[in-house]
N, C-alpha and C positions, 0 to 999 in steps of 0.2 A: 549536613549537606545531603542531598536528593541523588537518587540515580536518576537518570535520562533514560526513558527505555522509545525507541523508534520503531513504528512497526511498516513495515510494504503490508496493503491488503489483500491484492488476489494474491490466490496459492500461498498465501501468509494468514490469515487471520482466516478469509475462507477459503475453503479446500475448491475451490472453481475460479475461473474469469470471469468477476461478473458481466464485464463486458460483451463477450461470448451469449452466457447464460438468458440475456434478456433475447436472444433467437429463438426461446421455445416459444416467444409470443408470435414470432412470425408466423407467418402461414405457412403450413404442412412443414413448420420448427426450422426450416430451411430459409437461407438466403439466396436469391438465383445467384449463377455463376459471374454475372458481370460484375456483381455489385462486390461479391468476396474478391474476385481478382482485382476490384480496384486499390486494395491497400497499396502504399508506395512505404519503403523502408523509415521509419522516425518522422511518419505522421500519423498515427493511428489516431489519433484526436478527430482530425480532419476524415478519415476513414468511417469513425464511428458517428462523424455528424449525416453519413449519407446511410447509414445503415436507421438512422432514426427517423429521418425523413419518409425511408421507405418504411418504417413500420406505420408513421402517421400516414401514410399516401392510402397503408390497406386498413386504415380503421384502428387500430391499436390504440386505447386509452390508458391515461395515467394509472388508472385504477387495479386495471389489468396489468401493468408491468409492474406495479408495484405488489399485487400478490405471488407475481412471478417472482418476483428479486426475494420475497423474504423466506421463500422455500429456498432460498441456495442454505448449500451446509456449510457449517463453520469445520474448520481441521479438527483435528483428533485432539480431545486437550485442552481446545480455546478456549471453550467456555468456561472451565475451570481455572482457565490462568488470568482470566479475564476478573471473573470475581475475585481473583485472589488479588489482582493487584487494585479493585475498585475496593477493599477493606484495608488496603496498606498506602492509600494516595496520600498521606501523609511521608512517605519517606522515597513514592515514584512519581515524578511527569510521565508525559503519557504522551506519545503524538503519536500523529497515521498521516506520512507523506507517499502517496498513490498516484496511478496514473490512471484511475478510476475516474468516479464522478461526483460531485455533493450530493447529487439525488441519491444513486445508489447507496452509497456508504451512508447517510441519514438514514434512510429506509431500513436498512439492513442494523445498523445499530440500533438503531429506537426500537424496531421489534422484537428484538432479543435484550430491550434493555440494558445497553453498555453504551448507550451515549454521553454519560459521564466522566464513565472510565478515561476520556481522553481528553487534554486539554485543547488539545487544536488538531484539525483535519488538514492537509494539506492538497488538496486532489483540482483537476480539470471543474470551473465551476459549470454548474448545467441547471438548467429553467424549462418549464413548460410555456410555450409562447400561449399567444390570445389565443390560436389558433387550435391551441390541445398538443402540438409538435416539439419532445424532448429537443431539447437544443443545447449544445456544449461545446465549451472555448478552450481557447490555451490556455495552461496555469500559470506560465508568464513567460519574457522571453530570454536569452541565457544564451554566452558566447562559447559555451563547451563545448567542442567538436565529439563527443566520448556520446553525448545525453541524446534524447531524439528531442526534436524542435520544440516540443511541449513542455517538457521537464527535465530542471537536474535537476536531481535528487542533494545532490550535493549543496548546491546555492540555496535551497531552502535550509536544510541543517544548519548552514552555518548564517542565514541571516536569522535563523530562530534561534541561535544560539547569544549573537549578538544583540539580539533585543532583549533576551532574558540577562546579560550581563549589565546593559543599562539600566535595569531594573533591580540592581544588584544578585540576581541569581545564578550562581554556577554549582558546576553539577562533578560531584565523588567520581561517576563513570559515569560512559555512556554505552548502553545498551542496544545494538542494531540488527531489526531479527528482518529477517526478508530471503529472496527465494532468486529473484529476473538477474537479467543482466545492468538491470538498469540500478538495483542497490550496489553494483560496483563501485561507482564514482563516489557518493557516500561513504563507502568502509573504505574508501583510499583515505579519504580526509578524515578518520579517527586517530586517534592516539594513542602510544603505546601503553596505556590503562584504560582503554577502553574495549570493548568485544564486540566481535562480528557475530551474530547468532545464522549463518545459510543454512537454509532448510538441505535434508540429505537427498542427494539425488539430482537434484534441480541445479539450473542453470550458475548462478552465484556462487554454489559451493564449488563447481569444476573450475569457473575464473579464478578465483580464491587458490587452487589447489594448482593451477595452471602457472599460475604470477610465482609461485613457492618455487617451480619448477623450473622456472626462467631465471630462479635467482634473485629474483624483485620481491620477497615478499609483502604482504601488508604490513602495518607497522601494528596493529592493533593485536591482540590475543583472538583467537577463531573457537570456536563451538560448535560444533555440528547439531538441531536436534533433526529430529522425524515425528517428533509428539509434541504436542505445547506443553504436554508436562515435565518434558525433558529442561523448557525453559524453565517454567515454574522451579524445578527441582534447583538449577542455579541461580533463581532470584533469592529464595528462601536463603540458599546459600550465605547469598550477598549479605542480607540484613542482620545473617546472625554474626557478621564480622564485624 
């Protein structure tokens, strides 16, 4: 049997928001003041389709955001847990459920070569219109009051998990490494042999340590790292048992 390993992408796999990140293409790297106060709470989908507009309104080409995105840096670590587990895909799946974008996250893995590493993306899909204008949708839509409008996290694990069991595959553990508040809803629905990996410091791990504190814990086993080698060091772990 395989382990399951789940990865969040920003502040998880790269040390930055790619979403964020693609502002150095803006003019003088800034967005005016209207357009950033326009986020509204659990649309940022919607948010970041007006901040792409205004990149194509001043000229911004595909070309150009895409040598911007592949300068973002990977975390401390990743690229070595990344190789390690694209030489052990025989004993790990691999997914990336994000609130990114397909552009980004392609871009960003093909040029560091670990588009393999993963079996399936799960992120907001996004296109270049005729017009040269990034454009990007909802990843679907979902009754959890907990998720922002675009994504739970959650409903995708578990309908990925359901389509790998009609396919006769399940999975030893499951492995869920992430950082927001939004891999919350996800590590509720693990199991009690399965691990929450929250990055240290960051948002996930204080819900995580918050819920313990209320007396609710998770039901899953917790992990803290701060390096991706931290995970590596517990993957390794795994396979020698």
């Amino acid at each position: 049997m395989k382990f399951l390993l789940v990865f969040d992408f920003d502040h998880t796999i790269v040390d930055e928001n790619s979403d964020t990140w693609i502002v150095k293409c803006a003019p003088e790297k800034k967005l005016p003041n209207g357009l950033r106060n326009s986020y509204k709470r659990g649309h940022w989908t919607e948010y970041m389709g007006r901040v792409f507009v205004y990149l194509g309104d001043n000229g911004v080409k595909e070309d150009e955001m895409k040598r911007t995105m592949t300068t973002i840096p990977f975390t401390v670590g990743m690229v070595d847990l990344l190789g390690f587990i694209g030489e052990n895909k025989e004993l790990f799946d691999c997914i990336i459920v994000s609130d990114s974008n397909t552009v980004f996250i392609d871009w960003i893995l093909k040029a560091a070569d670990f588009r393999e590493v993963f079996n399936e993306v799960f992120t907001n899909p996004a296109a270049f219109s005729s017009t040269g204008y990034l454009t990007v949708q909802n990843f679907h839509a979902h009754h959890c009051a907990k998720c922002p409008k675009n994504l739970c996290k959650r409903k995708v694990l578990k309908e990925f998990l359901d389509k790998q069991l009609e396919r006769g595959v399940s999975y030893a553990q499951i492995v869920y490494i992430g950082d927001g508040a939004n891999d919350l809803c996800p590590v509720m629905f693990l199991k009690k042999g399965d691990i929450a990996m929250p990055r240290q410091g960051y948002t996930l791990e204080k819900k995580i340590s918050q819920l313990a504190q209320d007396l609710s814990p998770v039901e899953c086993s917790v992990l803290v790292w701060s390096s991706a080698i931290d995970i590596m060091s517990y993957l390794k772990l795994l396979i020698k048992e």
